[in-house]
MOPAC internal coordinates of N, CA, C and O (Angstrom, degrees):
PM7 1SCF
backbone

  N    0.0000 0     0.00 0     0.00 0    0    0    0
  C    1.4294 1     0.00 0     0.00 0    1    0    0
  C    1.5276 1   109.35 1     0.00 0    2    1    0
  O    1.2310 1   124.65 1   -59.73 1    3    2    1
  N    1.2879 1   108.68 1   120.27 1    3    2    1
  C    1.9727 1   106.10 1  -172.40 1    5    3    2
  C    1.6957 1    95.62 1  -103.73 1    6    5    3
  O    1.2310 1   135.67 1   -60.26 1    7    6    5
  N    1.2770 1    87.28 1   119.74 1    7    6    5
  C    2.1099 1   102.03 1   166.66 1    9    7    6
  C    1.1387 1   106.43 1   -72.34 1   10    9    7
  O    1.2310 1   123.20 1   -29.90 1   11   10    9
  N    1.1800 1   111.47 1   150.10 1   11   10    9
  C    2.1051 1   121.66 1   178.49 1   13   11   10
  C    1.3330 1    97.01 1  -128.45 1   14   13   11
  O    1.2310 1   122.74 1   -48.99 1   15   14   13
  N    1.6389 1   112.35 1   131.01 1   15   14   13
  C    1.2641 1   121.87 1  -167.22 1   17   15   14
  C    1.7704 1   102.03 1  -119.40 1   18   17   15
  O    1.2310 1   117.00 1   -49.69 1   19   18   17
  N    1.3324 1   123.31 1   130.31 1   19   18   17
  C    1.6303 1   120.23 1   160.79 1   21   19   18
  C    1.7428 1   113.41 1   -37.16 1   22   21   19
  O    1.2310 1   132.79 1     8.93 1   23   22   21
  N    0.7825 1    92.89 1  -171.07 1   23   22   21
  C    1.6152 1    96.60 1  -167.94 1   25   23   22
  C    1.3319 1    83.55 1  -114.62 1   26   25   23
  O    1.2310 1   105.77 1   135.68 1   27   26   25
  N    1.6088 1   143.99 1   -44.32 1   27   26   25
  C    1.1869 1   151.91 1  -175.75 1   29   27   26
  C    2.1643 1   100.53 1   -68.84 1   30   29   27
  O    1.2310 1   123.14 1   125.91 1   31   30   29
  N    1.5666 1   111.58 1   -54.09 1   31   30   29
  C    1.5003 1    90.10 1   151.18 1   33   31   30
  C    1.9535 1   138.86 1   -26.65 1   34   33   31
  O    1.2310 1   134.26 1   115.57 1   35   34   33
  N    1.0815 1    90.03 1   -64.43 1   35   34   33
  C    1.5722 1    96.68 1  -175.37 1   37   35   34
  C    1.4032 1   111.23 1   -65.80 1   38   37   35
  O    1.2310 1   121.94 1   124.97 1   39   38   37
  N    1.3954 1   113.90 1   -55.03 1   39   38   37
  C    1.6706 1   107.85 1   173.86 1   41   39   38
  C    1.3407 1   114.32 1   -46.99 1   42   41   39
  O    1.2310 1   116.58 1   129.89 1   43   42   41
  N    1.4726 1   124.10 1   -50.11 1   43   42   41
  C    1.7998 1   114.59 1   173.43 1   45   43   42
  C    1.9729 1    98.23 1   -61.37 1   46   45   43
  O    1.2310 1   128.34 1   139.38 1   47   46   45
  N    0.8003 1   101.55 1   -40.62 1   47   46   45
  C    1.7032 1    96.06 1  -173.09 1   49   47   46
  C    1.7554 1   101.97 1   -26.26 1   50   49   47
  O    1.2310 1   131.41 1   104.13 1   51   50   49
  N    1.8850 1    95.57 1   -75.87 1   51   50   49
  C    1.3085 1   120.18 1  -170.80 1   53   51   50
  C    1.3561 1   111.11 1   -64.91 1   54   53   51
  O    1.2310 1   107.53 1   155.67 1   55   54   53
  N    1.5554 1   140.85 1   -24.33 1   55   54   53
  C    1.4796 1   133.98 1   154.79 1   57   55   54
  C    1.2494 1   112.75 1   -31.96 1   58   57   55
  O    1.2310 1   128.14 1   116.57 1   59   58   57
  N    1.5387 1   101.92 1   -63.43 1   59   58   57
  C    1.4850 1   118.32 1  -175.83 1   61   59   58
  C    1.5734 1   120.07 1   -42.92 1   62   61   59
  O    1.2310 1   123.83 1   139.05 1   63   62   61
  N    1.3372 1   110.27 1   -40.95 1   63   62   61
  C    1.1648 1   124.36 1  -172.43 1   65   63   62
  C    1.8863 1    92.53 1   -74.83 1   66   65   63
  O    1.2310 1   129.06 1    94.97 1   67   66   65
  N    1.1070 1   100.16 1   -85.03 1   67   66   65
  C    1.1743 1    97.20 1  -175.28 1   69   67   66
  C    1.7475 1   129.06 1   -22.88 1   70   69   67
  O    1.2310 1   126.17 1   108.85 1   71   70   69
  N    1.3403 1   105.74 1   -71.15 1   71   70   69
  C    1.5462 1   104.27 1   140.81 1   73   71   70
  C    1.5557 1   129.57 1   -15.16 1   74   73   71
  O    1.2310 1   111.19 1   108.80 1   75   74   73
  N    1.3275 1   134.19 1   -71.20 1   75   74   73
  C    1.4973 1   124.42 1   147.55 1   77   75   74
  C    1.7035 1   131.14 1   -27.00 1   78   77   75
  O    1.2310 1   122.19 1   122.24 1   79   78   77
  N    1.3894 1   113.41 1   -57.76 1   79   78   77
  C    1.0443 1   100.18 1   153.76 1   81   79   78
  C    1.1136 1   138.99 1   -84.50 1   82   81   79
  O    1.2310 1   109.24 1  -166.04 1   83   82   81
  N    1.2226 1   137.76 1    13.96 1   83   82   81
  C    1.9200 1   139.14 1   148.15 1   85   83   82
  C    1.3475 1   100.85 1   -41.78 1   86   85   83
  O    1.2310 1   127.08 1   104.57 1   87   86   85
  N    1.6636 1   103.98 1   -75.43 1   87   86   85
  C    1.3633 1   141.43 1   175.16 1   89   87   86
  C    1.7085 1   112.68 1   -21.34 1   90   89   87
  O    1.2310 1   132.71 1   138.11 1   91   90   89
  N    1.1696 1    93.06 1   -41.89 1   91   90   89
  C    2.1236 1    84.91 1  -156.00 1   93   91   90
  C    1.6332 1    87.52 1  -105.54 1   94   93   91
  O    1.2310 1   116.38 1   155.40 1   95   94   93
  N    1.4959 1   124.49 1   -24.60 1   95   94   93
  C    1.8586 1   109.61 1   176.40 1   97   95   94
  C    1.3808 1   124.28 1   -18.57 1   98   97   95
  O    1.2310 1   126.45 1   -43.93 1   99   98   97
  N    1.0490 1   105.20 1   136.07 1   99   98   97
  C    1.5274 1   105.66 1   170.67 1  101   99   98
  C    1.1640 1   132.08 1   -87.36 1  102  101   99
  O    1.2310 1   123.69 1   -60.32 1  103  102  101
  N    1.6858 1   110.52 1   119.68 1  103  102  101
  C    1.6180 1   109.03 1  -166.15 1  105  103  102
  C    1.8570 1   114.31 1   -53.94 1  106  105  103
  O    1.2310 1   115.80 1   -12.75 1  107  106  105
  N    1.1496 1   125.58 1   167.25 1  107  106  105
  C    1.2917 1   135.22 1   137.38 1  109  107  106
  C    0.9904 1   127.38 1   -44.05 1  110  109  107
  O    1.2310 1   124.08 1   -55.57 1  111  110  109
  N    1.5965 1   109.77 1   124.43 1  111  110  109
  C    1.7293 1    97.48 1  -179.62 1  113  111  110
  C    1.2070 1   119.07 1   -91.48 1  114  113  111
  O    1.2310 1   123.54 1   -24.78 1  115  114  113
  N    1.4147 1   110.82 1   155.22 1  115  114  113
  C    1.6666 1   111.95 1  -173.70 1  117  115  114
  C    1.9750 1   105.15 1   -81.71 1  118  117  115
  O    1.2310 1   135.35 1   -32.21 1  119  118  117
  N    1.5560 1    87.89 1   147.79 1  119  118  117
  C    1.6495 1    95.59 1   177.56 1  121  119  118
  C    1.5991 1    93.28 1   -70.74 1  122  121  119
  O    1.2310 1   112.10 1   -31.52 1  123  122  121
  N    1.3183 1   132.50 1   148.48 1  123  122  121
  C    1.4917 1   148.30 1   140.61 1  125  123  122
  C    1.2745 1   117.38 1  -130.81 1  126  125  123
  O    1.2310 1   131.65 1   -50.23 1  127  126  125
  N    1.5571 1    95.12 1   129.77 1  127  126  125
  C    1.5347 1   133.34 1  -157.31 1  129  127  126
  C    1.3903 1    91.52 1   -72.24 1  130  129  127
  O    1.2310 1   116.15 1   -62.21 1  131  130  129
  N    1.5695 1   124.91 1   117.79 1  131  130  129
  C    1.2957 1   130.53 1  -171.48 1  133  131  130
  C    1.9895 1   109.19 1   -95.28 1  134  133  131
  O    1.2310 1   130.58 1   151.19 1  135  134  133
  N    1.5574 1    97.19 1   -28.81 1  135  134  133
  C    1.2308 1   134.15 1  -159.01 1  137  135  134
  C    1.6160 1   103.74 1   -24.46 1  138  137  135
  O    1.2310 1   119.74 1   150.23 1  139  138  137
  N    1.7040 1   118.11 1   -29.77 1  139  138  137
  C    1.2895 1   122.77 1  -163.23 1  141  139  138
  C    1.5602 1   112.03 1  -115.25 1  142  141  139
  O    1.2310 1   127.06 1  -169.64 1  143  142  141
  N    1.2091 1   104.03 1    10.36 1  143  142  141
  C    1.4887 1   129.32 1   165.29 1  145  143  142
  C    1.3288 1   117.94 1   -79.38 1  146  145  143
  O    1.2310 1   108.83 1   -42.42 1  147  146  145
  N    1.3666 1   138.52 1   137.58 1  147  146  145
  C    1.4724 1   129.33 1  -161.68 1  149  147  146
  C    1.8467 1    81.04 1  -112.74 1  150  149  147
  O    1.2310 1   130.26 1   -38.59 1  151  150  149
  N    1.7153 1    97.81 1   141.41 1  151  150  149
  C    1.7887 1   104.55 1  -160.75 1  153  151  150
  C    1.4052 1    96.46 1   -56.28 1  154  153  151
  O    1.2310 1   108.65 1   128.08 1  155  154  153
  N    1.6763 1   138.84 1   -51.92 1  155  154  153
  C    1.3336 1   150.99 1  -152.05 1  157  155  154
  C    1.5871 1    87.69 1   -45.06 1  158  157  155
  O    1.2310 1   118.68 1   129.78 1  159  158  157
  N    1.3859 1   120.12 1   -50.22 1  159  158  157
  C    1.4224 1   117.68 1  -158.26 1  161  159  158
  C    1.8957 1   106.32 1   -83.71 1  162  161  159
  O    1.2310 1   127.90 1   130.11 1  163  162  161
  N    0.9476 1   102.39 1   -49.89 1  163  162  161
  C    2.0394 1   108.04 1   169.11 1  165  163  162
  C    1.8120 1    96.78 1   -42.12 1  166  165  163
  O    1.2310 1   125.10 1   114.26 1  167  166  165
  N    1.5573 1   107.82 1   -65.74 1  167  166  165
  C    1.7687 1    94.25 1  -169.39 1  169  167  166
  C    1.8532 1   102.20 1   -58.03 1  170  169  167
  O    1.2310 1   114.78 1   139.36 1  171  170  169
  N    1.4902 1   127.49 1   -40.64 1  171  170  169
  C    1.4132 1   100.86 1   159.86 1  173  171  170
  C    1.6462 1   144.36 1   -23.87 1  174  173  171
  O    1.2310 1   141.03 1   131.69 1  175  174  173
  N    1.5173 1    76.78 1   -48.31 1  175  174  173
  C    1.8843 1    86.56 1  -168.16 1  177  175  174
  C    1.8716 1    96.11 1   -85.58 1  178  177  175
  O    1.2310 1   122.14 1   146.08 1  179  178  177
  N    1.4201 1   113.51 1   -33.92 1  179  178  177
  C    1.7036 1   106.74 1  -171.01 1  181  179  178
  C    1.4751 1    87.45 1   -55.75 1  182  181  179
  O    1.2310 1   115.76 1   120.93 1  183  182  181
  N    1.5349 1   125.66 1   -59.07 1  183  182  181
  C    1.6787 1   116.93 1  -175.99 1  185  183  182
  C    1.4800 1   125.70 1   -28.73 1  186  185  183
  O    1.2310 1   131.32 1   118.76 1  187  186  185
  N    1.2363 1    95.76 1   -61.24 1  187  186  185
  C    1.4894 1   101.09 1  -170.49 1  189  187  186
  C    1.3242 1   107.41 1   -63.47 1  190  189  187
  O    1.2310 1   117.85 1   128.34 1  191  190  189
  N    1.1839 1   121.70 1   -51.66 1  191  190  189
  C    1.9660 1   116.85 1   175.32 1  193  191  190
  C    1.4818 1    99.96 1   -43.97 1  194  193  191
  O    1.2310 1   125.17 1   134.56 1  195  194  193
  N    0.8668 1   107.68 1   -45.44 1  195  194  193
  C    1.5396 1   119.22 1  -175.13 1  197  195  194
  C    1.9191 1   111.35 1   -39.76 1  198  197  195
  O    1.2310 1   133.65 1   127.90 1  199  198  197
  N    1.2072 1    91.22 1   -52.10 1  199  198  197
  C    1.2789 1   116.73 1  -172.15 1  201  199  198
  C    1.7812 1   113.04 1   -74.86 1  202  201  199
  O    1.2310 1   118.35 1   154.12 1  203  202  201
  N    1.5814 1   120.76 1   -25.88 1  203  202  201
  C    1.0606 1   117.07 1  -165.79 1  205  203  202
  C    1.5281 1    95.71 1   -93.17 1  206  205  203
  O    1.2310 1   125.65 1   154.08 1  207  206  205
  N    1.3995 1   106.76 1   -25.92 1  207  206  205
  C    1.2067 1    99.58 1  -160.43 1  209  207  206
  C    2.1292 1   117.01 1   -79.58 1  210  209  207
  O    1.2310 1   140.31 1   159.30 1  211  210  209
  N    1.4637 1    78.21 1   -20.70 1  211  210  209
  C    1.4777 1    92.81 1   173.93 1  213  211  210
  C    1.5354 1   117.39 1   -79.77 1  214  213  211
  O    1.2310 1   119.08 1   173.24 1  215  214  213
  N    2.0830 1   119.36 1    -6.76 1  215  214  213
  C    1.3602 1   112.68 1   179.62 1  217  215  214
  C    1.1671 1    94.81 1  -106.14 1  218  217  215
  O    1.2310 1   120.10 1   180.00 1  219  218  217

């Protein structure tokens, strides 16, 4: 069974879409000043991201 769409259908279709992706982009990440962090503890935390990102 083939659906027939307005031409004014599809353009709101694809707004919509478009709209979603504005919406969900991924911000920029902010720089944070690690400087007062002792390194032993930063390679902790790089691990563990490390780790979530791989489960």
């Amino acid at each position: 069974m083939e659906e027939k769409y307005s031409i004014n259908e599809i353009l709101n279709a694809v707004n919509k879409i478009n709209e979603v992706k504005v919406n969900t982009q991924i911000k920029a990440k902010k720089r944070v000043d690690n400087s007062d962090i002792p390194p032993s503890t930063l390679k902790l935390i790089e691990d563990a991201e490390k780790n979530l990102k791989l489960s």
